[in-house]
N, C-alpha and C positions, 0 to 999 in steps of 0.2 A: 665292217661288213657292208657290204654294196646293198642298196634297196633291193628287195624281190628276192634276196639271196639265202635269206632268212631261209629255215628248214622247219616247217609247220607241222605241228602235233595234232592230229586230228584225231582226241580220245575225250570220251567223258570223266575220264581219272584228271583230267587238267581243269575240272570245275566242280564249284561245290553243286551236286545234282539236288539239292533243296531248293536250291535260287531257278533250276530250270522247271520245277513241278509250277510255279507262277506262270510259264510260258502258257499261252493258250494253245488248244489238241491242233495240231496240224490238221488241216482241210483234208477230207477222207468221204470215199462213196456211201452210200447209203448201206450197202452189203460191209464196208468194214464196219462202218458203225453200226451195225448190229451184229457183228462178231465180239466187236469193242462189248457193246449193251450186255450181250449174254455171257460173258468171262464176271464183267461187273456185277451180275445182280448174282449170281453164285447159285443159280439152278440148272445143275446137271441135262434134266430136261432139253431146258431152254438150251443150251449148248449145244446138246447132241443132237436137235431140230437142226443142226444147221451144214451138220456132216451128212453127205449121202454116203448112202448104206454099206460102201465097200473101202470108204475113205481110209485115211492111213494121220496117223498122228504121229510124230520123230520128237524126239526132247531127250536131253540127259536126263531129265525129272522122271521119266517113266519109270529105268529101272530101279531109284528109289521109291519113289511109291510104290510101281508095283514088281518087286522083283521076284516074284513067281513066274514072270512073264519070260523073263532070263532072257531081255530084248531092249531095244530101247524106244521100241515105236508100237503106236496099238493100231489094230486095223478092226474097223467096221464100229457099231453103234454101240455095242456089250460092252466093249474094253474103251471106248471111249466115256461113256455113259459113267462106268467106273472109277475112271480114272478121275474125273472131273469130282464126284463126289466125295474121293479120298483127298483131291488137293483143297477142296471146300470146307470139308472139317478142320482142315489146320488153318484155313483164314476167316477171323470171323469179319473180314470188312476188305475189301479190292476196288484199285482202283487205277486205271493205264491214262498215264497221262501220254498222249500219242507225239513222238518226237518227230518224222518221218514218216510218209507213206508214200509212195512211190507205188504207180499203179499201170499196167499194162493188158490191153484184154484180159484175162482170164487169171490174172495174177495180180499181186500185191505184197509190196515186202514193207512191215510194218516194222518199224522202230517205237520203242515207248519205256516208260521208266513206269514198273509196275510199285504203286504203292500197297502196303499190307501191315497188318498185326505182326505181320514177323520181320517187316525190314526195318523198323524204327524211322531213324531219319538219312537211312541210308537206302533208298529205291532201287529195286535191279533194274538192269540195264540188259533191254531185250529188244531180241530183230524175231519177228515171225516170218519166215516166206508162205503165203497163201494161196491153192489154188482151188479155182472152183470151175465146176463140170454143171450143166443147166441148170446154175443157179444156189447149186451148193457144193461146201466146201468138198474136194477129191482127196488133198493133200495138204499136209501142215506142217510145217517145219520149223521148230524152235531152237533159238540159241540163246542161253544166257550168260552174261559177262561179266 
């Protein structure tokens, strides 16, 4: 096979993701890193400080937590607020080690391998797209993989 010809796999299933948690957090503004801050220290509070008021939150994780909602996105401070407290009681310890950030005026799509009580030594592997309106978050968008 010719140099260059090679056909590249660009997945984190092709590494063991324990060896990438030693990576140090990718360089990140002060605004993710206090998105980062307030998922880590696991107060609801502190989290939903960070959403203005009419924001919207997307995740397949909503409508397991909260599937009253019969939705997969919460919108505004109540159901965020919520939602943040019900994912809190299942971790007792969080921690995003930040793979990616990629940042454009008013956006930010974050990559990180979330460490927790529940993943052992297997980290999920998450992209958030984030967006923020003066200063705080409008819109949030997760995937996990």
């Amino acid at each position: 096979m010719r140099r260059g010809s090679e056909k590249r796999i660009s997945s984190l299933r092709c590494v063991n993701r324990s060896k990438l948690a030693d990576m140090p957090d990718s360089p990140a503004s002060p605004r993710v890193v206090a998105w980062k801050n307030a998922w880590e220290s696991r107060d609801p509070a502190r989290v939903v400080a960070l959403y203005a008021a009419d924001a919207t939150h997307a995740s397949g994780k909503v409508a397991a937590l909260r599937p009253e909602l019969g939705r997969s996105y919460l919108r505004g401070h109540a159901e965020i607020e919520d939602y943040a407290a019900a994912a809190f009681r299942r971790f007792t310890w969080l921690r995003f080690d930040l793979l990616t950030v990629t940042e454009s005026g008013d956006r930010a799509a974050v990559e990180y391998l979330r460490h927790a009580n529940l993943d052992a030594d297997n980290p999920a592997h998450v992209l958030e797209l984030l967006e923020w309106r003066v200063g705080l978050l409008s819109g949030v968008r997760v995937f996990h993989f």
